[in-house]
PATORNU-437836 format. One record per residue (C-alpha): residue in one letter; y, x, z. Coordinates in steps of 0.1 Angstrom, whole numbers, plus 5000, padded with zeros to 4 digits. Example, Ala and Ser with C-alpha at 12.3 -4.5 7.8 and 13.67 -1.06 7.14 Angstrom:
2
r Y X Z
A 4955 5123 5078
S 4989 5137 5071
//
This chain:
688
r Y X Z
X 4960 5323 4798
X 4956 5295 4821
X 4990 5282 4816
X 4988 5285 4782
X 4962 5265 4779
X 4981 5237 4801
X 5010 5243 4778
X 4995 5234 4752
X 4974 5204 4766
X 5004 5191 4774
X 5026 5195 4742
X 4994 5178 4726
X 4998 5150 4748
X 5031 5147 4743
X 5026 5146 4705
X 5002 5121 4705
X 5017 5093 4728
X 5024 5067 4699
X 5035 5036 4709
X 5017 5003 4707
X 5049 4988 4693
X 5074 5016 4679
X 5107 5028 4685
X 5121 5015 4650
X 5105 4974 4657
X 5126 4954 4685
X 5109 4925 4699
X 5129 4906 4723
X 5119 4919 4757
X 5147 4909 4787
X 5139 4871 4779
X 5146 4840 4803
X 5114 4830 4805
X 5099 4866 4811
X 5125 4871 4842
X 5117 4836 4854
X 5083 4843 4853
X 5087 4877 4870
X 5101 4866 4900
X 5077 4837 4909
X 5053 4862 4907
X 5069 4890 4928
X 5073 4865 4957
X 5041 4853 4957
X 5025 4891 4952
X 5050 4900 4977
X 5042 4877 5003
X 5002 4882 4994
X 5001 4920 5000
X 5023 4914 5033
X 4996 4898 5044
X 4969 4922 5032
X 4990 4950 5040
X 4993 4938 5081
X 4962 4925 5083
X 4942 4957 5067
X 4965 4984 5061
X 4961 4982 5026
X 4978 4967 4997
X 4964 4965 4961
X 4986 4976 4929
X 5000 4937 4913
X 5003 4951 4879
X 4974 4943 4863
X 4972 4906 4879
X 5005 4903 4870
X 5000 4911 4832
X 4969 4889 4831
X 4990 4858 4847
X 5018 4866 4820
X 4994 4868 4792
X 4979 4836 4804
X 5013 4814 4813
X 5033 4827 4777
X 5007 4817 4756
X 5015 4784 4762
X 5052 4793 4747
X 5060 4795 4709
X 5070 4830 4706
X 5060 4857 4729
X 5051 4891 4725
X 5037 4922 4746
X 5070 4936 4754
X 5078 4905 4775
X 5047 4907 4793
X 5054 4943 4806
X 5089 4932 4817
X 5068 4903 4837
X 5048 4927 4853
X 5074 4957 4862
X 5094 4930 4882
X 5063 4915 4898
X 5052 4946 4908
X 5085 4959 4922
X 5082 4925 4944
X 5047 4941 4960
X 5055 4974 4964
X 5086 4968 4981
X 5065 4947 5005
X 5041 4973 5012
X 5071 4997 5022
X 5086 4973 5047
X 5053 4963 5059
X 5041 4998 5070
X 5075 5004 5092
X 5094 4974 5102
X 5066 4958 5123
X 5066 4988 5142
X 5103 4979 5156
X 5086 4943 5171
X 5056 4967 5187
X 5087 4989 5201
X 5107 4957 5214
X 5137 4970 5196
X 5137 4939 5175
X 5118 4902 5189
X 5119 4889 5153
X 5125 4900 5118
X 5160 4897 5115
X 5178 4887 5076
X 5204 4907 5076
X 5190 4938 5085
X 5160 4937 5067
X 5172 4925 5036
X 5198 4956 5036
X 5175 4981 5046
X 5149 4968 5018
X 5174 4967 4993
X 5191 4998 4996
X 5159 5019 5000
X 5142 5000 4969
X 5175 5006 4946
X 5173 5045 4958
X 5138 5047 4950
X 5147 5028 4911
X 5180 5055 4907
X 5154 5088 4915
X 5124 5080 4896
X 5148 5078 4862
X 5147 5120 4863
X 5111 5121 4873
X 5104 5100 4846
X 5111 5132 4821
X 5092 5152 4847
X 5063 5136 4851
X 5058 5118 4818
X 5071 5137 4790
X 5078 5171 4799
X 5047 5175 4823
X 5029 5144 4816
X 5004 5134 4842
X 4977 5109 4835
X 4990 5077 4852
X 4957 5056 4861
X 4971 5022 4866
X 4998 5027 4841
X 4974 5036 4817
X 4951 5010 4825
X 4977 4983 4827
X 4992 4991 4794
X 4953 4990 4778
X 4951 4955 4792
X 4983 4943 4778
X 4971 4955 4744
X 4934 4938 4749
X 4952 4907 4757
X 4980 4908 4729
X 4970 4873 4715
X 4939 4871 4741
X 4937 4864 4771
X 4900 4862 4775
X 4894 4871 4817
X 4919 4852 4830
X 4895 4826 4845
X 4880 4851 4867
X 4902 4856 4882
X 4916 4819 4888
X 4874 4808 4899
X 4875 4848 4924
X 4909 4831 4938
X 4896 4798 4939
X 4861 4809 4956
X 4881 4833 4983
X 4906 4809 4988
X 4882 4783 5001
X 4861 4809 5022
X 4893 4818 5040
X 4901 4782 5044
X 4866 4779 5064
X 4869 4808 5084
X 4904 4806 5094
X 4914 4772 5090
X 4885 4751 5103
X 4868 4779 5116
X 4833 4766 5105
X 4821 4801 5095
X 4821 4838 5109
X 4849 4858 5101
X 4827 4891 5113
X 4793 4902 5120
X 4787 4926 5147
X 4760 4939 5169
X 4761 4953 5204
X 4740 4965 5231
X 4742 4985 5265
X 4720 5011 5271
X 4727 5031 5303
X 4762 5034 5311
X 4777 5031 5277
X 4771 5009 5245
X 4760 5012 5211
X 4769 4988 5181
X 4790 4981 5151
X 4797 4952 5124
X 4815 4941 5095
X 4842 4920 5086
X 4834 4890 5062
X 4867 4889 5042
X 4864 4881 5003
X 4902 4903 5002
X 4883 4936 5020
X 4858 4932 4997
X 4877 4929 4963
X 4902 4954 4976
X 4869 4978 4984
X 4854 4971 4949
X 4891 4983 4935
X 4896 5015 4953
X 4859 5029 4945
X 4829 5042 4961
X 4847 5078 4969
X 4873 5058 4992
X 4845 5032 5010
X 4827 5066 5018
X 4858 5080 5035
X 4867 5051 5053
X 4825 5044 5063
X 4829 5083 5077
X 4856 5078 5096
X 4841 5048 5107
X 4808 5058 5119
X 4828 5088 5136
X 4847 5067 5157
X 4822 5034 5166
X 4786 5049 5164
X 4794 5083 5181
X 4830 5081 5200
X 4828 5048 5217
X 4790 5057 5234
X 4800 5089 5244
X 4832 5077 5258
X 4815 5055 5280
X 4789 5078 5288
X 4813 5099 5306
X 4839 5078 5313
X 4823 5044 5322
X 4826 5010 5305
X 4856 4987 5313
X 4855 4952 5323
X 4860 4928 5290
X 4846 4894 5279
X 4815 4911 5260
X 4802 4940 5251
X 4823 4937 5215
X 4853 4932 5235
X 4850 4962 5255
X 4841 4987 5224
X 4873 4972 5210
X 4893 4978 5241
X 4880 5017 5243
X 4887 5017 5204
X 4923 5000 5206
X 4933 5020 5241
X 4919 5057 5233
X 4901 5063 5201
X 4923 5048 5173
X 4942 5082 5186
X 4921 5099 5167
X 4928 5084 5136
X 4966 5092 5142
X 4960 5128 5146
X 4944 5124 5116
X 4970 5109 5099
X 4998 5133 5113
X 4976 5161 5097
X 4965 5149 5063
X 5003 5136 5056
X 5014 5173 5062
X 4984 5187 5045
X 4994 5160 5013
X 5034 5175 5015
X 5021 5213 5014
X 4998 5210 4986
X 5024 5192 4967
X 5049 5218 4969
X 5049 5235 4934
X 5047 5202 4916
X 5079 5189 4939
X 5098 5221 4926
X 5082 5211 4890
X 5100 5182 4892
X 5131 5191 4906
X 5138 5219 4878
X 5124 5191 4856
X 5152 5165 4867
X 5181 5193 4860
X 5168 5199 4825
X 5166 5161 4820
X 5203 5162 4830
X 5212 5189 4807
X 5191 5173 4781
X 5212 5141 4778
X 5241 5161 4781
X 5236 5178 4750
X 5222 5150 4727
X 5246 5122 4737
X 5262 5130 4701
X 5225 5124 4691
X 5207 5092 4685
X 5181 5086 4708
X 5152 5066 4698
X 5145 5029 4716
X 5110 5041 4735
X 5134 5068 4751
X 5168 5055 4763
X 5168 5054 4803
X 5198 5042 4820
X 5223 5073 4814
X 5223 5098 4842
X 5259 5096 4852
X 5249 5058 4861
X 5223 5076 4881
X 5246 5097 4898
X 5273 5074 4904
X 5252 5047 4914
X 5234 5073 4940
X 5266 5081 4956
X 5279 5045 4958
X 5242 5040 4979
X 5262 5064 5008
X 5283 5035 5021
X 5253 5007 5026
X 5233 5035 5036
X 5256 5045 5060
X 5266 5013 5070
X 5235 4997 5080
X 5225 5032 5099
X 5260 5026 5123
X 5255 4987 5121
X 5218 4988 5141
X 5228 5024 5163
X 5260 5007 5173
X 5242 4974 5183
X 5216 4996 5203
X 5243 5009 5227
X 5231 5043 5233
X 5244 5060 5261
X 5256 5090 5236
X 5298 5105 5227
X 5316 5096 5199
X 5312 5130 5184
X 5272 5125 5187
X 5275 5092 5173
X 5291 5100 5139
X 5266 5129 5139
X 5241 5115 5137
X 5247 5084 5115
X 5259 5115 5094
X 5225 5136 5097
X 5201 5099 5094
X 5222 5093 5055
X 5216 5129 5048
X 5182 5133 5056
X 5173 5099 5043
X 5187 5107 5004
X 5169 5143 5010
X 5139 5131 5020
X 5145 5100 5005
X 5138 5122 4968
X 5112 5143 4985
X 5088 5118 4992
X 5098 5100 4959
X 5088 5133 4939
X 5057 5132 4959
X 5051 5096 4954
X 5054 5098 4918
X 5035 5125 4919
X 5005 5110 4934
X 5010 5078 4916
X 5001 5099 4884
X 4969 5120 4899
X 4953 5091 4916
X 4974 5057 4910
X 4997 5034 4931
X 4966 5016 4951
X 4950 5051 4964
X 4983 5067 4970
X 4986 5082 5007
X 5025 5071 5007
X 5019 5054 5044
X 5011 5091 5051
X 5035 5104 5038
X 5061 5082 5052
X 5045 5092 5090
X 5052 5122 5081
X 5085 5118 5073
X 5091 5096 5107
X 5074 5125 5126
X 5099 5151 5111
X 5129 5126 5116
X 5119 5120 5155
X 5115 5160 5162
X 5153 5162 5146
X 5166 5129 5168
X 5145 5146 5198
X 5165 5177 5195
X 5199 5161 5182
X 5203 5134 5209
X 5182 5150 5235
X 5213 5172 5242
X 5227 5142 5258
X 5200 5119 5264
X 5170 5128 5288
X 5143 5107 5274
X 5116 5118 5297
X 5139 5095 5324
X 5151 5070 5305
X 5122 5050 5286
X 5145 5024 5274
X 5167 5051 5249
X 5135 5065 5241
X 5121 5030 5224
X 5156 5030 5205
X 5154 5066 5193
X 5121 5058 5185
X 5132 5028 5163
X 5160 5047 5147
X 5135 5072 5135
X 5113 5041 5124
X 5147 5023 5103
X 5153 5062 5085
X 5114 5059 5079
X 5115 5026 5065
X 5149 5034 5039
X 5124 5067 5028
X 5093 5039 5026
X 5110 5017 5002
X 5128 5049 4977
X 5094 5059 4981
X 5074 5029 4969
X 5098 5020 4943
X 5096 5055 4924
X 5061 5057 4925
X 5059 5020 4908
X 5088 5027 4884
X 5073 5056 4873
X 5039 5039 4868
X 5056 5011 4845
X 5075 5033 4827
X 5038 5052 4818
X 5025 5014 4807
X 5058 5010 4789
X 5056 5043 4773
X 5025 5030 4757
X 5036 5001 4748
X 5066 5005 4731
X 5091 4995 4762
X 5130 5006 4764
X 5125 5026 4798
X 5162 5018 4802
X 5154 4978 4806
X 5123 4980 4826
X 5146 4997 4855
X 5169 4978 4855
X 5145 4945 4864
X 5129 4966 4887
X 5164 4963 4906
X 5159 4928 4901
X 5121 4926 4914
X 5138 4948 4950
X 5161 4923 4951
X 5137 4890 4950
X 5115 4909 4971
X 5139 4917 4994
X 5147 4881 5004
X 5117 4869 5001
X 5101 4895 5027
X 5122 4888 5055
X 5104 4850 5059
X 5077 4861 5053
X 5073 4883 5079
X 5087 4864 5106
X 5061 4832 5095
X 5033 4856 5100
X 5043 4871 5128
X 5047 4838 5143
X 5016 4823 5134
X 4993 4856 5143
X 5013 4880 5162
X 5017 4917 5146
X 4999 4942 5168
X 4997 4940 5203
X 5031 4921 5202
X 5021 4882 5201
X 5055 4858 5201
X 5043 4835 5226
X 5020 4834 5253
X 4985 4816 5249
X 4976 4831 5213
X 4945 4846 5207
X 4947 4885 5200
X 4922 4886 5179
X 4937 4866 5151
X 4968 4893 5152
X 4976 4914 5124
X 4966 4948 5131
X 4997 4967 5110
X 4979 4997 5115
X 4999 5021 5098
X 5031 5002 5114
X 5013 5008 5149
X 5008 5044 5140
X 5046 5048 5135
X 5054 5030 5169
X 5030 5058 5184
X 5041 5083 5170
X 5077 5079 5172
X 5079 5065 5208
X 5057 5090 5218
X 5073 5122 5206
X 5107 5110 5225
X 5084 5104 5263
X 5062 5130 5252
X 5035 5110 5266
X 5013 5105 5232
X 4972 5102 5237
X 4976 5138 5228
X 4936 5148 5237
X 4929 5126 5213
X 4955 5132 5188
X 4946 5167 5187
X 4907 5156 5183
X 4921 5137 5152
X 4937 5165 5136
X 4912 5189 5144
X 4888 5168 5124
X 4910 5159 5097
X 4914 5201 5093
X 4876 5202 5094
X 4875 5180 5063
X 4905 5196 5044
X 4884 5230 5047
X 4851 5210 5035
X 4869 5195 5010
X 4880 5231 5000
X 4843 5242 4999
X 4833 5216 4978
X 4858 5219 4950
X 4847 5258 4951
X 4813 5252 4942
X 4821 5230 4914
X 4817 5195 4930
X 4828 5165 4920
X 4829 5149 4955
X 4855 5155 4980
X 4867 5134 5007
X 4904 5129 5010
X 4920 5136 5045
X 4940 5102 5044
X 4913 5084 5035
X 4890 5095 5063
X 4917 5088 5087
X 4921 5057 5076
X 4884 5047 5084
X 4893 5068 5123
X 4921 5042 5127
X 4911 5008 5114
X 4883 4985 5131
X 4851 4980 5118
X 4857 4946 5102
X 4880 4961 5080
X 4865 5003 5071
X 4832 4984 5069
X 4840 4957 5046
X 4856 4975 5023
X 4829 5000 5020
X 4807 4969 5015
X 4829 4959 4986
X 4829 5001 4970
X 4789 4997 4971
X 4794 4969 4957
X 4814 4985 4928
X 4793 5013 4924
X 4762 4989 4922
X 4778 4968 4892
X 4788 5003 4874
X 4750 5016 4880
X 4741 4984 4858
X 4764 4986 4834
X 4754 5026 4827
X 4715 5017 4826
X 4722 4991 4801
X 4748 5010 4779
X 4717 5034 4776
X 4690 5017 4769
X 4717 5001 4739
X 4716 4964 4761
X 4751 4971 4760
X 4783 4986 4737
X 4811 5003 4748
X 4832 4972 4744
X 4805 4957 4772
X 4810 4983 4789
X 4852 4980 4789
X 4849 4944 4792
X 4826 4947 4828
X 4847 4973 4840
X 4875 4948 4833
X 4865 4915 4844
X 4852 4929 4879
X 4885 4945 4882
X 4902 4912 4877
X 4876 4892 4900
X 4887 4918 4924
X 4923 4910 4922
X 4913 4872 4923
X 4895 4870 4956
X 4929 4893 4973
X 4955 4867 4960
X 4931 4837 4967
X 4926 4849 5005
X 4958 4864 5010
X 4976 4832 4995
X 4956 4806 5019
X 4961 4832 5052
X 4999 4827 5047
X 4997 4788 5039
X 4981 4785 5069
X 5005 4806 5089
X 5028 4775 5079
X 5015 4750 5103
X 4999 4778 5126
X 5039 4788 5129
X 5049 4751 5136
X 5025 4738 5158
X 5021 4771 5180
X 4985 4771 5175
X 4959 4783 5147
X 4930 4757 5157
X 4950 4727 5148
X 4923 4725 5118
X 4894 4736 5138
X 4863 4715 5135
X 4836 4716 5162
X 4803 4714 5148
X 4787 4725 5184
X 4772 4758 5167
X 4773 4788 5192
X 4792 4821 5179
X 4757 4834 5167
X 4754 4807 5139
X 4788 4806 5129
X 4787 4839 5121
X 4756 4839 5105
X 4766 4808 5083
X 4800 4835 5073
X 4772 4864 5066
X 4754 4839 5043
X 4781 4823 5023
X 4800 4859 5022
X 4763 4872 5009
X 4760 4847 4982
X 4799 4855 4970
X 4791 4890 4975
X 4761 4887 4943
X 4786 4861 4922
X 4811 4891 4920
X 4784 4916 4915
X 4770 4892 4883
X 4804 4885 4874
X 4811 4926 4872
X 4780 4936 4855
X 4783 4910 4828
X 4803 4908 4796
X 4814 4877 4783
X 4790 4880 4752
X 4760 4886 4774
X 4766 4855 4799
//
């Protein structure tokens, strides 16, 4: 009965998906100007949530920004139409997902000394190829997870409901131009003359140990908290208080303090040396824990993807209509198995330059078993991608745990494959390069990964639009390629200018201006320490053990009905990230949930209609997106001359304030910002 019932919810769906422009109109949708407009705004979203991404861990979905900005710059062009804007925003977004992917494993090969910079070549190829595979396997999913067992899509759904709002209006634009404008000078004030706080923290000693915590002023943490909901800022505030209001004090209750600057100094030592541990356990456990429940819908799709075969097989003598021509499935194929050679290629390109002390035989084996296993996984983790792209959207989608988990399972396989020749436990130098093998498989996974979740969330927008699915994939090939290059500079400017991790370029630079590239670090960890067995294990295990405790809570609370439950990935997120980011970002999901309080209270006392309603909803979204372009655009113009001159307090003014009003002066302004966005959210146009 059950099934029936989803049967039939699901042929309903199907039958009433009507596009905004149908099958039998053809608008001009590959235009110069749309592709032109595409890639200026993949690079710059691309180089924006690089940023983000290393210094928080998180990156934010570019394609509603990138269909506001569309519906904002074609205006100004004689003909246009809504088509175009959706081909804007599928190649932008390809440029920002692709980032995320490399950003979440490459770094990790600088923290394992396998590479000292970021170099072209390699990165471009390894970006590329996994970004194309991703494009190639989401065109079965598509038929999988959007018309034969549609799933509801979030961002594509909301992204395609914004391009139709805006078709001939682009009324909300301008917040988000004054949210950049207002982030963009904060960040300039914090980071580039350094006249305000970029945190707010309190700590004292009491006995042997310490007590404290803080928050982070950044406008991005904040937008990118008021995004991602209160549900998530109450995960990452759990994991938080777990790790800096209970660990750290009873760490250094039985263990003792060490020497540091300050007190904040030494609870980040403990937190950087020991209990970030934790949240890799965590990690390890909720990115298994995400594979297992996805199971059945992975099989789902797989039978799904052979019927779509069959399907086009049998009605190629048919006309297809516009809204449902992909590119043809023997392209897929074809174009699948030409990926083999690059794939293979770069694999015995970077093992050969590494110089392990391994046969000939072993060497061909295991370029052999790292193509295999990244095509097999490379789909797996696609399927799952795609899948959680659809439940809970591309900005809340665990694929950073997922791709651990996938550089976990590849290290154990390495371990066993090259350990019959190698003994790592001797010889720390192979195990950094095994470690950074596993990390270059992870990173080709990443990018398939990435690129099928986003394909498959344009091609949901561009179902309800009225796109030709067969177009918006192919300029996603063109959005991995921009974003490809782009990356690669990118990277190496940043890294340059802030360091990445514990890994700062020269000596002299102040560590707590580096990027943390948590999930990057994680990988390094994890990796590394599987091949010298010498992993934080106490505290790994501790990690996991709690990330268990909240999948069974989790389970208790989706048995009696409610409509709260924590996600495992989530939590561990707040376990590995410092309190100036898993604070702020709760800040900015209070803040969210704040705005939406409002907004109910007035829609029932009548104060407001449902189109106030949609429009709040809407404009704080886009203030949101404003304030992580406006901060994350200034941190890497500043990385310029930070990069050049060696030094990021070349623009430093000294006003002779101590640390305490400096920071209080960033509490203050970030305060004052902080009730702009939440008047901004909780205000319709017609109201202000």
């Amino acid at each position: 009965m059950k099934d029936q019932k989803k049967t039939e919810y699901r042929n309903k769906q199907k039958q009433t998906v009507v596009p905004y422009i149908p099958a039998s109109k053809n608008l001009p949708e590959v235009t110069v100007k749309a592709v032109i407009l595409g890639i200026i705004l993949a690079v710059i979203l691309a180089g924006s949530n690089a940023y983000l991404g290393l210094k928080i861990g998180l990156t934010v979905s570019a394609c509603i920004p990138a269909a506001v900005i569309s519906m904002a710059v074609l205006r100004f062009f004689k003909t246009s139409n809504i088509l175009e804007n959706n081909m804007v925003q599928t190649i932008a977004s390809a440029g920002e997902v692709l980032a995320a992917a490399i950003i979440y494993t490459l770094p990790a090969l600088i923290l394992l000394n396998f590479w000292t910079y970021f170099p072209f070549l390699e990165t471009v190829s390894i970006a590329c190829i996994g970004g194309i595979m991703g494009v190639l396997m989401s065109v079965p999913l598509r038929r999988a997870m959007i018309i034969d067992n549609p799933l509801p899509f979030p961002e594509g759904v909301a992204t395609a409901e914004v391009l139709k709002a805006g078709d001939g209006n682009t009324t909300g634009a301008s917040d988000m131009l004054v949210s950049g404008i207002l982030a963009a000078l904060i960040k300039l004030f914090q980071s580039g003359f350094q006249m305000i706080g970029e945190t707010a923290s309190v700590f004292t000693s009491v006995g042997p140990t310490l007590f404290g915590c803080g928050t982070g002023l950044s406008t991005a943490l904040i937008g990118a908290g008021y995004i991602v909901g209160i549900r998530i800022g109450i995960c990452f505030l759990i994991g938080t208080v777990i790790v800096w209001i209970f660990g750290i004090p009873i760490y250094g209750a039985i263990y003792g303090l060490p020497e540091a600057d300050s007190l904040a100094a030494t609870a980040q030592m403990i937190w950087a040396q020991k209990l970030r541990y934790i949240g890799v356990g965590a990690m390890i456990v909720g990115g298994v824990w995400t594979l297992i429940t996805l199971v059945k819908p992975i099989v789902a799709a797989v039978k799904s993807s052979y019927a779509a075969l069959k399907h086009t097989h049998l009605t190629e003598a048919t006309a297809i209509p516009r809204t449902e021509k992909d590119i043809p499935m023997t392209y897929v194929l074809a174009g699948s198995l030409f990926l083999i050679i690059p794939v293979a290629v770069i694999f015995f390109y970077i093992l050969n330059k590494s110089h392990m002390p391994i046969t000939t035989g072993l060497f061909g084996a295991t370029i052999v078993f790292a193509t295999v296993f990244s095509f097999f996984i490379g789909f797996l983790c696609s399927a799952i991608g795609g899948y959680m792209a659809g439940i809970v959207g591309s900005s809340s989608n665990p694929l950073s745990g997922v791709t651990i988990g996938g550089v976990l399972s590849v290290s154990f396989l390495l371990l066993l494959l090259l350990g019959t020749q190698i003994d790592f436990s001797i010889d720390p130098n192979a195990a950094g390069t095994a470690a950074a093998f596993a990390i270059i498989i992870g990173a080709v996974i990443a990018c398939a990964a990435n690129l099928s979740c986003d394909n498959l969330q344009d091609l949901k927008a561009g179902q309800l639009v009225g796109s030709t699915p067969w177009k918006q994939q192919a300029l996603l090939i063109v959005g991995v390629v921009v974003g490809a290059i782009v990356i690669t500079p990118i990277l190496q400017l940043l890294y340059e200018a802030y360091g990445i991790g514990t890994s700062l370029p020269r000596p002299g630079m102040d560590p707590t201006q580096a990027l943390a590239a948590p999930q990057a670090t994680v990988m390094a960890s994890v990796a590394k320490g599987i091949f010298t067995h010498n992993l934080e294990w106490t505290y790994v295990v501790l990690g996991g053990l709690i990330a268990i405790a909240n999948i069974i809570l989790n389970k208790i609370l989706k048995s009696i009905g409610s409509d709260w439950t924590f996600p495992a990935l989530a939590v561990a997120s707040g376990l590995y990230l410092p309190y100036t980011v898993s604070v702020t970002i709760f800040l900015g999901s209070l803040l969210s949930l704040l705005a939406l309080r409002v907004i109910k209270a007035k829609k029932r006392s009548k104060k407001f209609t449902d189109d106030d309603v949609a429009t709040c909803e809407r404009r704080g979204l886009l203030f949101a997106s404003g304030t992580i372009a406006g901060e994350s655009l200034v941190g890497i113009l500043l990385a310029i001359p930070f990069a050049l001159y060696q030094s990021t307090d070349i623009f430093k003014v000294n006003l002779g304030f101590g640390s305490d009003i400096t920071m209080l002066l960033g509490a203050l302004v970030t305060g004052f910002f902080c009730f702009y966005f939440f008047r901004t959210g909780s205000t319709p146009f017609s109201k202000k």
